[in-house]
C-alpha positions in Angstrom: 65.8 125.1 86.7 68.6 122.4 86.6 71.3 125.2 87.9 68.6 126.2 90.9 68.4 122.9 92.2 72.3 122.4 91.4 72.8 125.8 93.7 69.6 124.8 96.0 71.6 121.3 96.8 75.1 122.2 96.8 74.0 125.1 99.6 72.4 122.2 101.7 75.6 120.3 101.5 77.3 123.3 102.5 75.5 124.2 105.3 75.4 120.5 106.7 79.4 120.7 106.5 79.3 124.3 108.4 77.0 122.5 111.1 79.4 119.5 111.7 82.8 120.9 111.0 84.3 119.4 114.3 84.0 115.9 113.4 87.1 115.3 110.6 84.4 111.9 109.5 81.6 113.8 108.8 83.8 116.2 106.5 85.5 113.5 104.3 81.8 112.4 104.2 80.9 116.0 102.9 83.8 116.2 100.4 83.4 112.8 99.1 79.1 113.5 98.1 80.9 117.1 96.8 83.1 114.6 94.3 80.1 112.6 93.5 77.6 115.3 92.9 80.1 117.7 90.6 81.3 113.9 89.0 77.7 113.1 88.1 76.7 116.5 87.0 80.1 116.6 84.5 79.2 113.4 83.2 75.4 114.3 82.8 76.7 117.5 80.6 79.1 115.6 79.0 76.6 113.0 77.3 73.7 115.4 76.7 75.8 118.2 75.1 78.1 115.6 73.1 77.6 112.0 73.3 74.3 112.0 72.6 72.5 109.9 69.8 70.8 112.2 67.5 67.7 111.1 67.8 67.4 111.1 71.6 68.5 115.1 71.0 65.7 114.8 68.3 63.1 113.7 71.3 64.1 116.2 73.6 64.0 119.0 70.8 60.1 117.8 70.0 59.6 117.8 73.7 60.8 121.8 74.4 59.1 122.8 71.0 55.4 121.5 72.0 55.7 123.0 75.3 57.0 126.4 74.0 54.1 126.1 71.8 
């Protein structure tokens, strides 16, 4: 779900910057919320995969086990 909306948001940014290619502004615009978004998804694997506290892993664990119940 989290790589659909990834795809789903990164293909609106793309076809934003596709509709207003002529205007050199509105493209550093597009590649500057390109940095941000691949920035904050890096980070958000970053923590969840490895910086973590174990108990907040713990949480999410109990979470995905009583819905896959």
């Amino acid at each position: 779900l989290q790589f659909a909306l990834l795809l789903d948001l990164l293909e609106l940014v793309g076809g934003y910057a596709a509709g207003n290619r002529r205007e050199v502004r509105t493209s550093v615009y597009i590649c500057v919320l390109l940095v941000g978004i691949f920035t904050y998804v890096g980070l958000h694997v970053l923590f969840f995969r490895h910086l973590a506290p174990e108990w907040l892993g713990e949480i999410f664990r109990d979470i995905q086990r009583f819905w896959e119940d």
